[in-house]
N, CA and C of each residue as an Amber inpcrd file, in Angstrom:
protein
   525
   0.8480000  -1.1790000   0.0000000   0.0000000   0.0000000   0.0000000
   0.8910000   1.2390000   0.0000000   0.5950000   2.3340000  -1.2080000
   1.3560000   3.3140000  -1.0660000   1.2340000   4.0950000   0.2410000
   1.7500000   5.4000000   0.2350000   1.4350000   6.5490000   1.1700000
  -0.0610000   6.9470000   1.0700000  -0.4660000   7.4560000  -0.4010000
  -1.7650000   8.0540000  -0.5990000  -2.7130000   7.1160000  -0.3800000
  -2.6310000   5.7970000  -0.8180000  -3.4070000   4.3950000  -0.4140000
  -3.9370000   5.0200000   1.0180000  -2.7340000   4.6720000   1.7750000
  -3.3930000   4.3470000   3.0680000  -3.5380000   5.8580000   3.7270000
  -3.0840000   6.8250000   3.0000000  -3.7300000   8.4950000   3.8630000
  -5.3860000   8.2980000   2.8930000  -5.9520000   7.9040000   2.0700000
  -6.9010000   8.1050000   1.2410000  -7.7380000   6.3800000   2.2830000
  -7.4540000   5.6820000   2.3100000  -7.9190000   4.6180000   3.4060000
  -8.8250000   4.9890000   4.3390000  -7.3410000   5.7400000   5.3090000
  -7.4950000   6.3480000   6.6990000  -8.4670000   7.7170000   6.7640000
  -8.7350000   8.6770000   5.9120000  -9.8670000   9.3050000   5.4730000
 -11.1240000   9.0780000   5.0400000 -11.4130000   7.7760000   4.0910000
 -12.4740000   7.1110000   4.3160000 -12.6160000   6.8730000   5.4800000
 -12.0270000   5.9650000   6.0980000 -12.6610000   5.4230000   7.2970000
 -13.1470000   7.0690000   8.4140000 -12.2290000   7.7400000   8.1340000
 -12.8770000   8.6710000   9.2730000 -14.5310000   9.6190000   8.9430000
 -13.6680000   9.7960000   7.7620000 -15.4480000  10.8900000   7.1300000
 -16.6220000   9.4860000   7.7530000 -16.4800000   8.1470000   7.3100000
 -17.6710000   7.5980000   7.4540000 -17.9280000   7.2630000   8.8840000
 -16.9310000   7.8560000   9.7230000 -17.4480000   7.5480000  11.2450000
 -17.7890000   9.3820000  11.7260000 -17.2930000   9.8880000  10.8790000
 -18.2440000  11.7990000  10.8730000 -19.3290000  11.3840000  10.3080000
 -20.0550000  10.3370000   9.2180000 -21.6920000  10.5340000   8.6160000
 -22.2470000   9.3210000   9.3170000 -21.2850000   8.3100000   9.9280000
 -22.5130000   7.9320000  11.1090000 -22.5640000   8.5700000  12.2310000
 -22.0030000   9.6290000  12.7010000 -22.6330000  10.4240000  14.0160000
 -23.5210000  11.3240000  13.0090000 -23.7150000  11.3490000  12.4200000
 -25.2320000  11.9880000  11.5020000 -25.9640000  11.2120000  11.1940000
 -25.8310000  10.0320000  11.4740000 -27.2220000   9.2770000  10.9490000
 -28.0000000   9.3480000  11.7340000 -29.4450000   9.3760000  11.1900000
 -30.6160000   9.6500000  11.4320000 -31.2320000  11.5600000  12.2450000
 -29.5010000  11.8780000  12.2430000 -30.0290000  13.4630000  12.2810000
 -31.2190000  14.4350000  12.0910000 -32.0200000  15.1380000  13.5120000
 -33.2230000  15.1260000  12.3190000 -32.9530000  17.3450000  12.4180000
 -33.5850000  17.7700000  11.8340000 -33.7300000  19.1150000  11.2110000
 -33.2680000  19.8390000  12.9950000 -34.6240000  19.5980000  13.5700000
 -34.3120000  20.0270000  14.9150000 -33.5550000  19.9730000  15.9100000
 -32.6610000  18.4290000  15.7590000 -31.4700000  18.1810000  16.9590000
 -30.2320000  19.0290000  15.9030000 -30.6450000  18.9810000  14.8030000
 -29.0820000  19.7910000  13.9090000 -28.8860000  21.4630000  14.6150000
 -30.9710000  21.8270000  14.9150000 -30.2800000  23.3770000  15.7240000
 -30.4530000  23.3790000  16.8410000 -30.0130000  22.5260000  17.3730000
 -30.1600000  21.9720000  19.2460000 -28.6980000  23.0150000  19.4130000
 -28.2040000  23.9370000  20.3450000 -27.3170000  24.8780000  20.5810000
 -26.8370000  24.7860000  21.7880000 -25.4410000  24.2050000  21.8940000
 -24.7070000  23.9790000  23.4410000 -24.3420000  26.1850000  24.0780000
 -25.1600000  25.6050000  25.0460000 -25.0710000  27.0200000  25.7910000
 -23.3350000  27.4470000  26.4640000 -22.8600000  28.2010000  25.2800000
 -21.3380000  28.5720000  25.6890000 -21.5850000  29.5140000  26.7370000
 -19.9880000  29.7220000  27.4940000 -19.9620000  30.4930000  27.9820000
 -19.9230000  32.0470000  27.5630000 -19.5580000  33.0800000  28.1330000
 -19.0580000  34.1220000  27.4980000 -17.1980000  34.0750000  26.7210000
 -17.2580000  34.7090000  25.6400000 -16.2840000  35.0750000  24.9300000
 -15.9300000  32.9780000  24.4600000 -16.4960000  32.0800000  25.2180000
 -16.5700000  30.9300000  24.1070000 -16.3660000  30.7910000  22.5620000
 -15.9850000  30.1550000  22.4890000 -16.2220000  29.7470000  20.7590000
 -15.4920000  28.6750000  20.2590000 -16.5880000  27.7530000  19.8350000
 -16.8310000  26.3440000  19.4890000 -16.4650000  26.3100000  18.4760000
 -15.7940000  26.7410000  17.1350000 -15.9200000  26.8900000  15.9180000
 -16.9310000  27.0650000  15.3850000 -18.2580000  27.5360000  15.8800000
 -19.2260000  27.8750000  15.6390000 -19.9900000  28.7140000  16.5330000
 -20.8450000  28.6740000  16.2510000 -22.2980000  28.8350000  17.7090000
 -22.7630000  28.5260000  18.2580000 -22.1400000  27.1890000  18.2320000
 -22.6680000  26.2000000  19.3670000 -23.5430000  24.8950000  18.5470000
 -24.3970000  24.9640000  17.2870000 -25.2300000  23.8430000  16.9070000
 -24.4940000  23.0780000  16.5910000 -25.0830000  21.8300000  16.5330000
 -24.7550000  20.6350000  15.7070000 -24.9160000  20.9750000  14.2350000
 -25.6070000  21.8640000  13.6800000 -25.7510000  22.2150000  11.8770000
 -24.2800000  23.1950000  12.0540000 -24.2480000  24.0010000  12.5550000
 -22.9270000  24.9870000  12.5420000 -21.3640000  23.9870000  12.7100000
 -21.5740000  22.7410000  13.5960000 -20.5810000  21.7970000  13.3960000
 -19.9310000  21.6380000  12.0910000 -21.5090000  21.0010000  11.1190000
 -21.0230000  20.1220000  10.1140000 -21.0150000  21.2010000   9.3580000
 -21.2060000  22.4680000   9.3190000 -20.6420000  23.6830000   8.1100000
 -19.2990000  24.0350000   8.5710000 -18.6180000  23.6910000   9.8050000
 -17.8000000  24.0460000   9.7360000 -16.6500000  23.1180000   9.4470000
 -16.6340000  21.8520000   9.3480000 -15.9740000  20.5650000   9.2650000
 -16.0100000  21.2380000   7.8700000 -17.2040000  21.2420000   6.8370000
 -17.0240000  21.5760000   5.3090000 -16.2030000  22.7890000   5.2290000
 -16.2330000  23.5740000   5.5740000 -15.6160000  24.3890000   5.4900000
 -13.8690000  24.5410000   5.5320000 -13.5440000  23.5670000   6.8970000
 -12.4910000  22.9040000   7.2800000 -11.3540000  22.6100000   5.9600000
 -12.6310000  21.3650000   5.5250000 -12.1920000  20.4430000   3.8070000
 -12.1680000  21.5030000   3.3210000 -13.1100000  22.3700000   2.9320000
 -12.4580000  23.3000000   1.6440000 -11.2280000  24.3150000   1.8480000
 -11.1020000  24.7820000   3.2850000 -10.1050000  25.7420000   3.2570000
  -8.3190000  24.9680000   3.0660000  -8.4840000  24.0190000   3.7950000
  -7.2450000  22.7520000   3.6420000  -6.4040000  22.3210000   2.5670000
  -7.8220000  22.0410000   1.8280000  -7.3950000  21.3880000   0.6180000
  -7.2370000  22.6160000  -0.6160000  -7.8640000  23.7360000  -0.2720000
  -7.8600000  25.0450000  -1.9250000  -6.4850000  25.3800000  -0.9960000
  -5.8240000  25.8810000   0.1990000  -4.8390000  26.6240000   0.5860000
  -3.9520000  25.6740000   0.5010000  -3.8200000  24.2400000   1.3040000
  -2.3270000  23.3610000   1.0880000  -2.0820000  22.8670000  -0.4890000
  -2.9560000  22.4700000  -1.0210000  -3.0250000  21.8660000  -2.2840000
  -3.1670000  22.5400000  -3.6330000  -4.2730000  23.7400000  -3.5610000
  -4.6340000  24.3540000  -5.0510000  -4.4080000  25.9970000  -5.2650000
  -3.2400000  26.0410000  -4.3990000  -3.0680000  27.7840000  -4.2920000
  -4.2160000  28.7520000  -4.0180000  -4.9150000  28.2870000  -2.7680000
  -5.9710000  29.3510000  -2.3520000  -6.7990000  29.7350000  -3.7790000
  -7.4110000  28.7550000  -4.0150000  -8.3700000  28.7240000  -5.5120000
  -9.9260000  29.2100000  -4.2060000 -10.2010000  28.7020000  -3.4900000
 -11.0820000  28.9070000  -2.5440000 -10.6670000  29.7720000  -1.5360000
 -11.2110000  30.8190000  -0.7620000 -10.4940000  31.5540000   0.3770000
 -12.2490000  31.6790000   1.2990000 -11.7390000  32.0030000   2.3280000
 -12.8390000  32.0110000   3.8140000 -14.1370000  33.0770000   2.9230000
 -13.6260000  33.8770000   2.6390000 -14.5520000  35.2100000   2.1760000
 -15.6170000  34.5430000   1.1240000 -15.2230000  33.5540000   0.5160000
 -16.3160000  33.3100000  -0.6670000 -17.3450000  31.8640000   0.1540000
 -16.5750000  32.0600000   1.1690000 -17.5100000  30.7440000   2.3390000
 -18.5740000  30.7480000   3.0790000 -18.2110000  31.7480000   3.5110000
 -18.9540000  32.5460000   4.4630000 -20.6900000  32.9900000   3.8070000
 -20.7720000  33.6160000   2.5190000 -22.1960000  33.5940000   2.1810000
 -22.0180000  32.4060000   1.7400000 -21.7730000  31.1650000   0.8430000
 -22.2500000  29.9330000   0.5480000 -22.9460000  29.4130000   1.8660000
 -22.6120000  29.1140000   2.9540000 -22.5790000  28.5700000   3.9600000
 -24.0240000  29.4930000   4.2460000 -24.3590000  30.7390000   4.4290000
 -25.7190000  31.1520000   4.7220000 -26.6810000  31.2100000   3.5730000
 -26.2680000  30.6590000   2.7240000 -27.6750000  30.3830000   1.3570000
 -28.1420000  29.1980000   1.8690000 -27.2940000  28.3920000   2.1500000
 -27.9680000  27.3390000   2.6290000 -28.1910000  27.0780000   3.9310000
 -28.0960000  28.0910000   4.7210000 -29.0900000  28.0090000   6.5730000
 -30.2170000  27.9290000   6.2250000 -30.8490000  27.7090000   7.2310000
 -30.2500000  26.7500000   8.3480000 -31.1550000  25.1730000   8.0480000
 -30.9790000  24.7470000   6.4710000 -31.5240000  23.6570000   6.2520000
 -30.2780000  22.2160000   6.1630000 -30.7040000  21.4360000   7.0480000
 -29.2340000  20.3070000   7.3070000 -29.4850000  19.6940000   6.4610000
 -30.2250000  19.7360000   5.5100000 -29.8070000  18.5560000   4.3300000
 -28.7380000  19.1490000   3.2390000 -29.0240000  20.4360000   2.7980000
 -28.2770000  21.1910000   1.7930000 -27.2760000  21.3060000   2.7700000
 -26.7600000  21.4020000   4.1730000 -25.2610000  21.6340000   5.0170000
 -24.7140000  20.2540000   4.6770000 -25.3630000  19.2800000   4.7460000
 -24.7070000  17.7920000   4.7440000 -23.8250000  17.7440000   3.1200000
 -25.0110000  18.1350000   2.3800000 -24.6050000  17.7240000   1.2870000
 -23.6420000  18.5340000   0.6820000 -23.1680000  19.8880000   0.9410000
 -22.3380000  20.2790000   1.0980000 -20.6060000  19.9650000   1.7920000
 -21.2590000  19.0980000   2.7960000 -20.1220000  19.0180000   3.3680000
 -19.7600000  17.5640000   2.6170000 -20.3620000  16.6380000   1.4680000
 -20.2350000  15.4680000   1.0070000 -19.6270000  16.2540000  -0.0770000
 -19.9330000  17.2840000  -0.6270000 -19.6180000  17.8980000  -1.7480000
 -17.5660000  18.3230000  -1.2290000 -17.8690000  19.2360000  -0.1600000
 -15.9950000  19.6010000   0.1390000 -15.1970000  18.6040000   0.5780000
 -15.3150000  16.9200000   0.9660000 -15.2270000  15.5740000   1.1040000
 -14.5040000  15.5430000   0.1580000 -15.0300000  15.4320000  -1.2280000
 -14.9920000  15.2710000  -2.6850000 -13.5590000  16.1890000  -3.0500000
 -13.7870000  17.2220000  -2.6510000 -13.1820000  18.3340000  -3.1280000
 -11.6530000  18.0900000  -2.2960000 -11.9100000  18.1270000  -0.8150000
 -10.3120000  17.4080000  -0.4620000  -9.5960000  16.7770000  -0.9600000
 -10.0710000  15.0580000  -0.8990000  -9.8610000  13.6630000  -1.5170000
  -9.1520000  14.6740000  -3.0140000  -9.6870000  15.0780000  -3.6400000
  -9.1360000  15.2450000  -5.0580000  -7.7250000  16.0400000  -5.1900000
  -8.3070000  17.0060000  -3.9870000  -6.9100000  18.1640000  -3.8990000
  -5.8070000  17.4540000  -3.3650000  -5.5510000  16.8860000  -2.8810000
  -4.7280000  15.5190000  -2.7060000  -3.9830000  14.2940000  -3.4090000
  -4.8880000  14.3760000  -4.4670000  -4.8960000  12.7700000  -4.9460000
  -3.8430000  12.5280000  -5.5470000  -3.7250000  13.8050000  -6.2340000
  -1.9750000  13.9150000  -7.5000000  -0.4610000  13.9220000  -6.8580000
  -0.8320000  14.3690000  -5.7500000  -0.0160000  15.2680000  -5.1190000
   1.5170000  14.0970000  -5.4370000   2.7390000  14.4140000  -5.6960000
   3.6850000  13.2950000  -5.8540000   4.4580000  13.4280000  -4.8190000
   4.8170000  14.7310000  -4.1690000   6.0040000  14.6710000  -2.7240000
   5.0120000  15.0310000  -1.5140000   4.7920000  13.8000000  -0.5870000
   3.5800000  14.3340000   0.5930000   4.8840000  15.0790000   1.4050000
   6.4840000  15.4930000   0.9630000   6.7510000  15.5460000   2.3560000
   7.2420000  16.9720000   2.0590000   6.6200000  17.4420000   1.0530000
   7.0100000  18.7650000  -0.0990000   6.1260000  20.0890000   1.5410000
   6.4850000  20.7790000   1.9510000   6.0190000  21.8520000   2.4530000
   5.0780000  22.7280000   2.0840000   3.8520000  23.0660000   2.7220000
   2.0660000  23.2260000   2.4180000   2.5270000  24.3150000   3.3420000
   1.3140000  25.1680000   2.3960000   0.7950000  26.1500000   4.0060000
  -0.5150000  25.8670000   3.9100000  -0.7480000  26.2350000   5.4670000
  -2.0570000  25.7860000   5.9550000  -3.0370000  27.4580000   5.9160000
  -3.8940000  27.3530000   6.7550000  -4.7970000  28.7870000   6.0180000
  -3.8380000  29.7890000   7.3860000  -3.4230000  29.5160000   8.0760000
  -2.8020000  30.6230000   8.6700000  -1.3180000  30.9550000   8.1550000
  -0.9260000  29.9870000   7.3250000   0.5550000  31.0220000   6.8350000
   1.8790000  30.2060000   7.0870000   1.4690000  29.2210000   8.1690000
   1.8630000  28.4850000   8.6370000   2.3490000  27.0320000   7.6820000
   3.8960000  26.8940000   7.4250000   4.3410000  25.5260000   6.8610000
   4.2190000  24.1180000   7.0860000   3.7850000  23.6360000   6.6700000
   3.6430000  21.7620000   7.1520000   3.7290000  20.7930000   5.7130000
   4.0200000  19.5950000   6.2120000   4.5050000  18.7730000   5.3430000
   3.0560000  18.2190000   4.8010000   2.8550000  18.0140000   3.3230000
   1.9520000  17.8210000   3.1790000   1.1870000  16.5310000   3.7100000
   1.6720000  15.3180000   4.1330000   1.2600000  14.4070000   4.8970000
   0.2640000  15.2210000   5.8500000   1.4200000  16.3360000   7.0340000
   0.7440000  16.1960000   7.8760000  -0.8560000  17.0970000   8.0970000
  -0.5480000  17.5800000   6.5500000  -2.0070000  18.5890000   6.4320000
  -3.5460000  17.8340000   5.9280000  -2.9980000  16.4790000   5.3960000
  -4.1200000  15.3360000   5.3300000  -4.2510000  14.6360000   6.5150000
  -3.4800000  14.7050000   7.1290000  -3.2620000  13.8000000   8.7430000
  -4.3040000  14.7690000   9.4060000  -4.0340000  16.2540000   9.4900000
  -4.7740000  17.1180000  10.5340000  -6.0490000  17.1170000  10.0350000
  -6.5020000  16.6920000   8.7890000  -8.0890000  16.3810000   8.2490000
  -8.9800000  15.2420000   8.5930000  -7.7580000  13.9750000   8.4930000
  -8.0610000  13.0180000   9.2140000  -9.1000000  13.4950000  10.6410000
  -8.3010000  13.8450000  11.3030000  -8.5650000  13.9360000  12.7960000
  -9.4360000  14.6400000  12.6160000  -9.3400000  16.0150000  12.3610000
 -10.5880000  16.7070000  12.1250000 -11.9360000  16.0940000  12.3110000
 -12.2950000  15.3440000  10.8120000 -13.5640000  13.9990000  11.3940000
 -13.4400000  13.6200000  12.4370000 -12.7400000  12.6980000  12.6640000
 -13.0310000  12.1350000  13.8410000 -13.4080000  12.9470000  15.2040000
 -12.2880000  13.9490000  15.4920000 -12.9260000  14.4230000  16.4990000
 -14.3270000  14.9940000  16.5550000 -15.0040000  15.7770000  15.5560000
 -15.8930000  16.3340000  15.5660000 -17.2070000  15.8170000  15.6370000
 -16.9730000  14.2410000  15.1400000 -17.7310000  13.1140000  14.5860000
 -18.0430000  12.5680000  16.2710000 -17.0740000  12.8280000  17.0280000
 -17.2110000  12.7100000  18.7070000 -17.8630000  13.3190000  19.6610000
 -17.5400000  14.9920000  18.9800000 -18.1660000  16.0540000  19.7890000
 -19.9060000  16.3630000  19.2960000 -20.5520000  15.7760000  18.0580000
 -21.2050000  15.6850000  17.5150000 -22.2220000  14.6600000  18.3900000
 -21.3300000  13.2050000  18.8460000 -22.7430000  12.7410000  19.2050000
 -22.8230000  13.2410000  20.8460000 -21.3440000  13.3830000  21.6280000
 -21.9180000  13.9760000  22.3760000 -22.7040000  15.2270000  22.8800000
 -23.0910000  16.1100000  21.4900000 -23.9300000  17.2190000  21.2950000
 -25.0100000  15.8790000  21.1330000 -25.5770000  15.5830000  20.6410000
 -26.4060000  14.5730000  20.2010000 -27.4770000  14.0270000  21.5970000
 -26.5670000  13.6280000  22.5150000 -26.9850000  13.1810000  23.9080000
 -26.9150000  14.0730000  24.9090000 -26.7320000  15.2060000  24.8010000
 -26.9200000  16.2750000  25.7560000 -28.0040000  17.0960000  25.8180000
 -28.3500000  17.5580000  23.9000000 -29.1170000  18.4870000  23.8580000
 -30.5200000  18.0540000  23.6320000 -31.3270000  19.1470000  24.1500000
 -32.7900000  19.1830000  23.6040000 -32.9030000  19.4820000  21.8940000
 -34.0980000  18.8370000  21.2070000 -33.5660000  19.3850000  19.7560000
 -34.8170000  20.6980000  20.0000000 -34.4770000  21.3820000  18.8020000
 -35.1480000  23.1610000  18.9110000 -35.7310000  23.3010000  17.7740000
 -37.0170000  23.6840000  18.0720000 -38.0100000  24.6480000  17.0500000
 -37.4640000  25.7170000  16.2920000 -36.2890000  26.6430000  16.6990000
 -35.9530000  27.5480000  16.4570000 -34.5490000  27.1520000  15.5980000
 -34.4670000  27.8240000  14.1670000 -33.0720000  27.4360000  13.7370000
 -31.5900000  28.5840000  14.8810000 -30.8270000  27.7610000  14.6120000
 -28.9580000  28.9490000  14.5440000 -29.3780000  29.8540000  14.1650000
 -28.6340000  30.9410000  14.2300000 -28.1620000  32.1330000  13.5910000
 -27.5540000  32.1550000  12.7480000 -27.4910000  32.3450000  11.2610000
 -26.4810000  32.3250000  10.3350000 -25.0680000  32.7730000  10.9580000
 -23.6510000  31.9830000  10.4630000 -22.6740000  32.1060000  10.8100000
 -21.7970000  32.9300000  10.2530000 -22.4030000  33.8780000   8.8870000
 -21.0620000  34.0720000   8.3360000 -20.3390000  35.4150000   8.9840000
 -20.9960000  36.0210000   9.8940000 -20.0650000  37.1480000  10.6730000
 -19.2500000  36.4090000  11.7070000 -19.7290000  35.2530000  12.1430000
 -18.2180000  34.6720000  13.1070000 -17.0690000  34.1530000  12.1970000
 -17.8610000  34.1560000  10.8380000 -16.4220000  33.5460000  10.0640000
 -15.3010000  34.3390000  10.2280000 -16.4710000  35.5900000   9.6700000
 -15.6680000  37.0190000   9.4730000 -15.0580000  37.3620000  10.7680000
 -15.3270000  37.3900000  11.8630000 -14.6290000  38.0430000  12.8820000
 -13.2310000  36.9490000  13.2020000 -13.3400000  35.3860000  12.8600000
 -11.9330000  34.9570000  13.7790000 -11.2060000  34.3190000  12.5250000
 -11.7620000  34.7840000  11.2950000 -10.8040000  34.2740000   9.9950000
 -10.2820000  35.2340000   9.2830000 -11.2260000  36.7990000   9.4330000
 -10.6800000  37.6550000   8.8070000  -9.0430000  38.2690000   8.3910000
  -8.4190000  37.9640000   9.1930000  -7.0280000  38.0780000   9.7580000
  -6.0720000  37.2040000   9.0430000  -6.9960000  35.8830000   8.7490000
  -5.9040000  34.4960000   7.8720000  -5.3630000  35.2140000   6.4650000
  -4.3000000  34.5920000   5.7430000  -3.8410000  35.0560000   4.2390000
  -4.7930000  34.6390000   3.4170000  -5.8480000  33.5930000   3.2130000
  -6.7130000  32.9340000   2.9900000  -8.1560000  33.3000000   3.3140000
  -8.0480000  35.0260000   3.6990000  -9.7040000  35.4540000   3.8380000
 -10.0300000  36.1550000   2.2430000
C-alpha cells in the first residue's frame, strides 16, 4: 500500500465515522445549541448544523490553501454557507460535496513531504495537512454525538454564521 493508499484509506474510514454520528439526524437536533460560555467559541455557535458547516468548510479551506493555491479563500464561504441556513440537508450535502473536493486536492499530489501552508501562513509537510483532516472527522464526529446526547432538539433554527467567520478568519492570508 502506497502513502496516498493508506492516507486516502485512513480518510475514508474517518469521514464515514463523521456521517454515522449523523445518521438519522433530524432538522431540529441539527439546531439543538450547546449554551457557551461568554467570549466561548466552538468553531461555531454552538449547533450541531454549525458543526457540520464548519468541518465543510475545514475540507475546503485545507485542501484550496495546502493543495490548489488558495483557488477557494474564507470570504467566498462565508455567504455559501448562509444560502444554505439553516436547512441540514443542503449543510450535509455540502459538506459530502468539500469531502470530494479534499480527496481530489490531494490525490496527484507526488512529494507528501514537499512543504504546504495551511490557512494561517503556517508551513507543514503535506502528509501532515491530510493527517490534521483526518482527525478533524473524527474528532468532531465525537463532539457531535456527544452534542447529540446532551441536547434538547429546537423549534428555532442557529443564527447564520457568516459574521463569526468574518470576525476569527478575517485576519488568515486565505480570507
Amino acid at each position: 500500500m502506497t502513502a496516498h493508499e493508506l492516507l486516502k484509506h485512513q480518510a475514508e474510514i474517518a469521514y464515514q465515522e463523521l456521517r454515522d454520528s449523523l445518521e438519522g439526524l433530524t432538522q431540529e437536533q441539527s439546531w439543538a445549541v450547546t449554551n457557551l460560555l461568554p467570549d466561548e467559541y466552538l468553531h461555531s455557535e454552538g449547533s450541531i448544523l454549525s458543526q457540520i458547516a464548519h468541518i465543510a468548510n475545514g475540507k475546503f479551506i485545507y485542501a484550496s490553501v495546502g493543495f490548489r493555491n488558495s483557488e477557494i479563500r474564507w470570504r467566498e464561504l462565508s455567504p455559501k454557507i448562509d444560502s444554505l441556513w439553516p436547512n441540514l440537508e443542503a449543510v450535509t450535502a455540502w459538506l459530502d460535496e468539500a469531502h470530494q473536493y479534499w480527496l481530489n486536492a490531494w490525490a496527484e499530489v507526488s512529494d507528501l513531504e514537499e512543504e504546504r501552508p495551511r490557512f494561517d501562513g503556517t508551513m507543514f509537510p503535506g502528509w501532515k495537512l491530510i493527517t490534521i483532516g483526518i482527525h478533524h472527522d473524527e474528532y468532531h464526529a465525537g463532539q457531535i454525538q456527544l452534542q447529540r446526547s446532551i441536547l434538547e432538539p429546537s423549534d428555532i433554527p442557529p443564527q447564520p454564521e457568516g459574521d463569526l467567520w468574518e470576525k476569527y478568519c478575517k485576519d488568515f492570508p486565505c480570507w
